[in-house]
C-alpha positions in Angstrom: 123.8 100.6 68.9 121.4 97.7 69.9 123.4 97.2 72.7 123.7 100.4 74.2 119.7 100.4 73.7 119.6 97.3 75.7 121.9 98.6 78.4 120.1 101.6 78.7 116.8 99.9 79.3 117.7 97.9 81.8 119.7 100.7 83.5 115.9 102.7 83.5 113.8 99.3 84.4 116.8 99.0 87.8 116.6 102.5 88.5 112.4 102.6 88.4 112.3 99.1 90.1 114.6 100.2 92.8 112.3 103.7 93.2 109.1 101.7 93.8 110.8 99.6 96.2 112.4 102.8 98.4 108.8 104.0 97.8 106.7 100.9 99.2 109.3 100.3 101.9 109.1 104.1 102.9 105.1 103.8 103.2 105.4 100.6 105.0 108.1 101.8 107.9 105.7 104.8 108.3 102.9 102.5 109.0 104.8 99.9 111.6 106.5 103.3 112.7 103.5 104.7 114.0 102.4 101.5 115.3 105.5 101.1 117.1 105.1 104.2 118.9 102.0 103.6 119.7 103.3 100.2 121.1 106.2 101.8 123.1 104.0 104.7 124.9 100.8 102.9 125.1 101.0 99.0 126.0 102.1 99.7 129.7 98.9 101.2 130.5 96.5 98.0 128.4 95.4 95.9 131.1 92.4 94.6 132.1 90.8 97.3 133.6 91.4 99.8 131.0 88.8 97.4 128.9 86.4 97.0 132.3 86.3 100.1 134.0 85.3 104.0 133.8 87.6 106.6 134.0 88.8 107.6 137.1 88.1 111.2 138.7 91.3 113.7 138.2 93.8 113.2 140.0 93.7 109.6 140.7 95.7 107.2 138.8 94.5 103.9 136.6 90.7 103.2 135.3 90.0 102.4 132.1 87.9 103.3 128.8 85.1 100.7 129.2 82.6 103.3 128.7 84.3 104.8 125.7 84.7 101.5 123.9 81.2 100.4 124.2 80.4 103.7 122.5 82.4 103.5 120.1 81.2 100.0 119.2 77.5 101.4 119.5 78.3 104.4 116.7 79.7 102.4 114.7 77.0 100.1 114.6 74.5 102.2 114.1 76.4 104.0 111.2 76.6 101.0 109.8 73.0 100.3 110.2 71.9 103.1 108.7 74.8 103.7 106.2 75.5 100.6 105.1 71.6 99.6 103.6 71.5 102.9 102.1 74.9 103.4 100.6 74.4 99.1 98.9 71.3 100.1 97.3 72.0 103.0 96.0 75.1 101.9 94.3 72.7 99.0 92.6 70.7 101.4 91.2 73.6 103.2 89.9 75.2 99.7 88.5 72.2 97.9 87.1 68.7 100.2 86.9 70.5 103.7 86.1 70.4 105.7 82.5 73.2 107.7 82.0 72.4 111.7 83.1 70.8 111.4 86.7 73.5 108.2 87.9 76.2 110.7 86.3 75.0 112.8 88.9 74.5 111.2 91.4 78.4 109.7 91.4 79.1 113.3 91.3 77.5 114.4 94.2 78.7 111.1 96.2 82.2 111.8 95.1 81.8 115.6 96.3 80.1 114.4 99.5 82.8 112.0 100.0 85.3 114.9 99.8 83.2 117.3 102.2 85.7 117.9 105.5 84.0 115.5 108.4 83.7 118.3 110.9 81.1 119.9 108.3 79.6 117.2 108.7 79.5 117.3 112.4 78.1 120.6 112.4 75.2 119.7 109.8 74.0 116.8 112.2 74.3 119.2 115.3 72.0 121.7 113.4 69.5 118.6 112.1 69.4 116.6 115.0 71.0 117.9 118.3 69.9 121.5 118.0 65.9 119.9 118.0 66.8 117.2 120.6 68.3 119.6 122.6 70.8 117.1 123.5 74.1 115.4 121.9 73.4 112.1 121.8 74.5 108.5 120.6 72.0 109.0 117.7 73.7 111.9 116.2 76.7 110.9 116.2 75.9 106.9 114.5 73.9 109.6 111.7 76.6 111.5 111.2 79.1 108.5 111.0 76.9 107.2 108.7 76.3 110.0 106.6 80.1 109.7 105.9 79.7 105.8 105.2 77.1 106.2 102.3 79.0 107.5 99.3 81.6 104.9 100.4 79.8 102.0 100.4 77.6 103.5 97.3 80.6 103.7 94.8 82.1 100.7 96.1 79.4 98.4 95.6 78.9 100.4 92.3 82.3 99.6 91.3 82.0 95.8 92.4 78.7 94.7 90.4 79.7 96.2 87.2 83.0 94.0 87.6 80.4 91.3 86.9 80.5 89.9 83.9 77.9 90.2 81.2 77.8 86.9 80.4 76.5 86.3 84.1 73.7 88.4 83.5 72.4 87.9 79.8 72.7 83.8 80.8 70.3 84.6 83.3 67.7 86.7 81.1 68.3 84.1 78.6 66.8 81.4 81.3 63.4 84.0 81.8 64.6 85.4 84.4 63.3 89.4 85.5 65.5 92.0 85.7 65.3 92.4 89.6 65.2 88.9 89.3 68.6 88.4 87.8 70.0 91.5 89.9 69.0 90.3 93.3 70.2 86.2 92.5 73.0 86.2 90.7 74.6 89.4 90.4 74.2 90.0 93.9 75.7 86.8 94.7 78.9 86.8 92.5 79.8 90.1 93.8 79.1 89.8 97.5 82.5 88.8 99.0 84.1 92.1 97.0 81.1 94.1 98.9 81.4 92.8 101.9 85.3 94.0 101.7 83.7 97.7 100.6 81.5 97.7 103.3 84.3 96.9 105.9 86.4 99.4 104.7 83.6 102.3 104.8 82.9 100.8 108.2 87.3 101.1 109.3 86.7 104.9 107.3 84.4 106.3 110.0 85.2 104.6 112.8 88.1 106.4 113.9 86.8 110.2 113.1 86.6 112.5 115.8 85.5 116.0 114.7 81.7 114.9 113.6 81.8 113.3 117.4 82.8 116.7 119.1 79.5 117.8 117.5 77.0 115.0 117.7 77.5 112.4 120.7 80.2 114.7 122.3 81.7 113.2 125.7 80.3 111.0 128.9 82.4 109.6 131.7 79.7 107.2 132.6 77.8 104.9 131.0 75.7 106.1 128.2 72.3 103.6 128.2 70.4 103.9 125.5 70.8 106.1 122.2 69.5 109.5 122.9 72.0 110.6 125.6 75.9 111.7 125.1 78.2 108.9 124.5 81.8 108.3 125.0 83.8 107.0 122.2 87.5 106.5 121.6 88.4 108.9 119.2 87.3 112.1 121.2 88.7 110.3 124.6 92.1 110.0 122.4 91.5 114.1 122.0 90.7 114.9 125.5 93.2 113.1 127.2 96.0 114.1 124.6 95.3 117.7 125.9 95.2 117.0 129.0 97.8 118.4 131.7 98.0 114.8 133.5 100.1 112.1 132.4 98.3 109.3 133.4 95.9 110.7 131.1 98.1 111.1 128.3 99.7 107.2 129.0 95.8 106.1 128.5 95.6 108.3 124.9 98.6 106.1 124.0 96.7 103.4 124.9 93.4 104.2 123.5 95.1 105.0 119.9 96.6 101.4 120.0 93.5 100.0 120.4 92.0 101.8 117.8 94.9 101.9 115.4 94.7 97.8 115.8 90.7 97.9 115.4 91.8 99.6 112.3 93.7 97.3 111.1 92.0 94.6 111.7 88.9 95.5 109.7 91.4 96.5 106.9 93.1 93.0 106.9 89.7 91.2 107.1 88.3 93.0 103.8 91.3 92.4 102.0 91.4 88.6 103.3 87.9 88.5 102.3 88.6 90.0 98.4 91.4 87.8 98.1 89.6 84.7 99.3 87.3 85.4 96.5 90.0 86.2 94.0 91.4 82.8 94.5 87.9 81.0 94.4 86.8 82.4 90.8 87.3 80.2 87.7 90.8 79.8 86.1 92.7 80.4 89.0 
């Protein structure tokens, strides 16, 4: 009977290992599958002036996305900017100066805002900012971006200074130390690394949305000085050029999503480099 028992457990603990591992290695081809298409349609057209150069009129074969990558970079840092500063202190309040009813609420309305589709966002920025600009502009669309960032960054940074532990902070009311005091030098500090990762992945979240774009900063095939003047970015030259009727201009979407797909990546890889640099640095490991 024990024997059976045994046999049958490690029939179950095969069968569930061997599911995880179909599981993981299904999510993983579907990843390096996408990149690999990307690879195969798009690399012949990444040269160097696809990173120097505007578009080219229709019609006329090669240019680049110069213009489209600068604003993209400008979006995003602004989204950041703004979201970023907001979204950190917020989720200190909500980790280290909250009661229990109002930050309840307020992870509730972060986690529905969080959920809200980002093209209602799009169209809530249009109606607060470009309807009384009268103009789409780089502005709106780093607002909207971060709009989206906030209840990222808020519930990550949340999450990461309450994974502090107590001891941390009674040692350092113990030594006379102030509330913001204690908050702002050493719980701060033991979590920033893990942050920093949060923050990089709210920052890979918005950087490749399109719809609140289509609504905000919109489209330029020139350069876009400034902030309060429509902006190319590569999301939205992805869309245009994917429904296009030229193939030039769909080799360039290929092209454009590679870049951005390996953007993407890249943040995702730093953040969790970061977090495990940290990992391996604390005490006992």
């Amino acid at each position: 009977m024990k024997w059976n028992l045994h046999l049958w457990r490690k029939a179950v603990n095969y069968i569930m290992f061997s599911l995880a591992g179909l599981c993981t290695l299904a999510t993983v081809s579907v990843l390096f599958g996408i990149l690999g298409f990307l690879v195969w349609k798009g690399a012949s057209s990444i040269n160097w002036d696809f990173f120097t150069q505007l578009p080219k009129p229709v019609g006329e074969a090669g240019g680049g996305m110069a213009n489209a990558i600068i604003g993209s970079f400008k979006l995003v840092l602004l989204a950041a900017a703004v979201g970023v500063p907001v979204g950190f202190i917020s989720g200190v309040y909500l980790a280290e100066f909250g009661g229990r009813r109002f930050p309840a609420l307020i992870r509730y309305v972060a986690d529905l805002l969080n959920g809200v589709p980002s093209i209602v966002i799009g169209i809530f920025i249009y109606a607060l900012v470009v309807v009384p600009m009268k103009r789409f502009s780089t502005l709106a669309g780093g607002l909207a971006l971060a709009l989206m960032m906030v209840p990222v960054t808020m519930r990550t940074t949340e999450q990461f200074l309450r994974a502090v532990p107590d001891s941390l902070r009674e040692a350092a009311l113990a030594l006379g130390a102030s509330q913001w005091r204690m908050v702002a030098t050493v719980v701060i500090p033991a979590s920033m690394h893990a942050v920093l990762t949060g923050t990089l992945l709210g920052v890979a979240r918005v950087a490749g949305e399109t719809a609140p774009l289509l609504f905000t900063a919109f489209n330029n095939r020139f350069w876009s000085p400034g902030w309060d003047q429509p902006t190319a970015s590569l999301p939205v030259m992805v869309f245009t050029y994917a429904i296009a009727p030229y193939e030039d201009w769909h080799r360039q979407a290929w092209a454009a999503g590679l870049v951005l797909l390996v953007s993407m990546l890249a943040l995702n890889i730093a953040a969790h480099r970061i977090l495990s640099v940290r990992m391996a640095r604390r005490p006992g490991r």
